[in-house]
N, C-alpha and C positions, 0 to 999 in steps of 0.2 A: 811201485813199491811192493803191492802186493803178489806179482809175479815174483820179484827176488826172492819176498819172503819163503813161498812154495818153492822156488830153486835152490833155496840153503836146505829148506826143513826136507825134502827128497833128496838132499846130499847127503843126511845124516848116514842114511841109511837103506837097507830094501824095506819098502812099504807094501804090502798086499795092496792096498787101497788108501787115497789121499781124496778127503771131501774137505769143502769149504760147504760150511753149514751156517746156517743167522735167519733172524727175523728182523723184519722194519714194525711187527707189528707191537703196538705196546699194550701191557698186562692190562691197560684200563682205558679205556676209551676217553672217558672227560677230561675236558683241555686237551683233549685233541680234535674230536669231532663235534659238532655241534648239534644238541639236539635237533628231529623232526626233519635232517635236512639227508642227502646222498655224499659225505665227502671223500676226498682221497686221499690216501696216504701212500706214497712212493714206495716202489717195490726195490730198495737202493740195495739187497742182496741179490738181485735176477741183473741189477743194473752194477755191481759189482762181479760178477761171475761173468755177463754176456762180455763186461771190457777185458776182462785176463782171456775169454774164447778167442779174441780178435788180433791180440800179442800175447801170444801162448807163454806159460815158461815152460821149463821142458819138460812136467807134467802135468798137464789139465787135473786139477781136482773133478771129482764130479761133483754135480750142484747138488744141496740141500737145503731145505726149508724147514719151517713147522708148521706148512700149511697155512690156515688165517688163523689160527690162536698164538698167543704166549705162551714160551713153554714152562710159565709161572703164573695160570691164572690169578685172578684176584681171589682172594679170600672175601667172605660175608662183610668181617669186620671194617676191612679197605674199600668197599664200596660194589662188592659181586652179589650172589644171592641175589631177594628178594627188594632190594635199591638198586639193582641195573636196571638199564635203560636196554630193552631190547633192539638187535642191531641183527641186522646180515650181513657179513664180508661175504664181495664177489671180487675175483682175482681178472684183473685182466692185464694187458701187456706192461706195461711198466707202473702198474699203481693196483692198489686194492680199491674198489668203491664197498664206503663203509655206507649201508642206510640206519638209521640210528632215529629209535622213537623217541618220544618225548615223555617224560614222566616215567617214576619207577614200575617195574612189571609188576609188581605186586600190586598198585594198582590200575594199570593202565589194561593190564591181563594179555591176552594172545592173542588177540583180534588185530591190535596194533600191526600185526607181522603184516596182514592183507595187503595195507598200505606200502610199507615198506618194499613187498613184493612187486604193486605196483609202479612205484621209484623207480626200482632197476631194472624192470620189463621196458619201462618208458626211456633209459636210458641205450645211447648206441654201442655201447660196450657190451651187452647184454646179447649173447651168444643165440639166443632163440632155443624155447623149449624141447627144441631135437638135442643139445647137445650133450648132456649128460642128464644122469638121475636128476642131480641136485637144479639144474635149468629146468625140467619142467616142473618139479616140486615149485620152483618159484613161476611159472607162468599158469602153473595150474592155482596156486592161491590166489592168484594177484584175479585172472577169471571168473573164481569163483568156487572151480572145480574141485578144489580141496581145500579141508580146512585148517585153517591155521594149527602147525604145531609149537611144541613147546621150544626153549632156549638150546636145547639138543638136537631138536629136528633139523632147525637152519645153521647150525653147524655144519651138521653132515653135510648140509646143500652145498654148504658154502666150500666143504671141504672136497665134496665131489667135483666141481666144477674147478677146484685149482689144481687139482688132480689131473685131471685129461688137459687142462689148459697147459701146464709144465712140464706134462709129459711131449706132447706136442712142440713145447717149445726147445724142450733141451733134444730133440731129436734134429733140429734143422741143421 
């Protein structure tokens, strides 16, 4: 269905450029993942894209994402700020592993990330601190090596590591 759709909408017209863009991830974590634990959420736009790669229509969109965020964070009032639960997204082949603390950051504080760190170090999805910034950011805390940063830091980690991981993938 979604190959025809691409072969009507590149009928319209000449296009410079045709993306298929989406996220699987959602604005808020609770009731999704459950605290203190590592869980997954399906990467069903890498898993929507890789099936139109396989039965082309007659022009491949190129893939896009939003990385691991929403591109509608939570607001304070909805449950973001200082009542989030702090969380790592790490991207790997067909799902995100969310680690996700327990108790709001305000007051569970930064320390919490250590743990989390070690979650996904312990996990086999877990690429090893060679492979990007954001990989040994997380194998460097989870060690000891550095110290925990703030709800921005493991962003970036998280975002660096789906970075090189999609770039990688949408090349094969």
């Amino acid at each position: 269905d979604v190959a025809r759709s691409v072969d009507e909408l590149v009928g319209i017209g000449e296009w410079r450029s045709v993306a298929l863009l989406d996220t699987s991830m959602p604005s808020m974590l609770g009731g999704t993942i459950a605290e203190g634990v590592v869980g997954e959420l399906p990467r069903r736009e890498w898993q929507l894209w890789s099936a139109l790669k396989r039965t082309p229509p007659q022009r491949l969109p190129t893939y896009g994402d939003y990385v691991v965020q929403h591109p509608h964070p939570p607001q304070e009032e909805s449950g973001g700020g200082p009542n989030m639960r702090a969380n790592i997204r790490y991207t790997a082949e067909n799902v995100t592993l969310v680690a996700r603390g327990r108790g709001p950051y305000s007051v569970e504080g930064r320390e919490q990330y250590r743990g989390l760190c070690r979650m996904l170090v312990d996990r086999p999805e877990f690429a090893g601190g060679h492979y990007s910034w954001g990989d040994a950011q997380i194998a460097d805390c989870a060690s000891g090596a550095l110290e925990p940063g703030s709800y921005n830091a493991w962003r970036g980690a998280g975002s660096s590591h789906h970075l090189r991981l999609v770039t990688e993938q949408v090349s094969c």
